[in-house]
Steps between C-alpha positions, in 0.01 A plus 500: 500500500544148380128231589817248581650752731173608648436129563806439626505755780160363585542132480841508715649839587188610675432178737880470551545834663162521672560120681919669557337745690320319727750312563783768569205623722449182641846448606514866629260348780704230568287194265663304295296512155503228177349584219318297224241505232159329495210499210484865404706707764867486683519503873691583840440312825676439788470267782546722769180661638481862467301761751233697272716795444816313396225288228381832386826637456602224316154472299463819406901636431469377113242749436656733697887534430423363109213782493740800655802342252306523217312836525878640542634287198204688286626832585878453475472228222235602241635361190373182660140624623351185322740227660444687825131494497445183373738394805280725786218364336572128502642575866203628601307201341733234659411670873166484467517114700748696709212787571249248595700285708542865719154525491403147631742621815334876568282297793754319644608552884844604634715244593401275182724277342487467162674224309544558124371210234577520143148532395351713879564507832462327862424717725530384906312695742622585852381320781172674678446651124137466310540438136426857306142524353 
């Protein structure tokens, strides 16, 4: 496997598909994603606000589905074991914002709102609701 192709998968195959998924996810719950690129990373948002399980559905589905897709390419595919991995791995790296952001919601009530920012999230509290510890 080529360095150029390696870097190539990394630099823009990788971050393409893993924001296309949250997206496709994202309209699956009825948002309307845009996507864009900032210092170091490409995102998803949406201006719609989400409840928790729609934003963890759409949070978590790259390293899901991309996950589950590539495990299967490795088996049925492995002439390209090396492409593969270096794409499950790079995945995997690119969710790790994606991991934490479902980790900063683990605490948050029922009912919650959550409206996606490029960079985090804004998360509204029902009414009669303490903020989580």
């Amino acid at each position: 496997m080529g360095v150029l192709i390696a870097l190539a998968l990394l630099l823009v195959v990788v971050p393409v598909v893993h924001e296309a998924v949250h997206g496709i996810v994202a309209q699956l719950t009825g948002a309307h994603p845009s996507y864009g690129v900032g210092p170091g990373y490409a995102y998803t948002t949406f201006l719609e606000p989400v409840g928790k399980g729609e934003y963890l559905l759409i949070g978590l589905s790259p390293l899901v589905v991309l996950s589950v897709i590539g495990l299967a390419v490795l088996v049925l595919v492995p002439s390209i074991t090396g492409l593969t991995l270096v794409f499950l791995v790079g995945n995997a790296a690119g969710a790790v914002g994606d991991i934490w952001m479902a980790w900063r919601t683990r605490q948050l009530p029922a009912g919650v709102r959550i409206y996606d920012l490029a960079d985090g999230f804004v998360a509204y509290l029902p009414e009669g609701k303490d903020q989580p510890a």
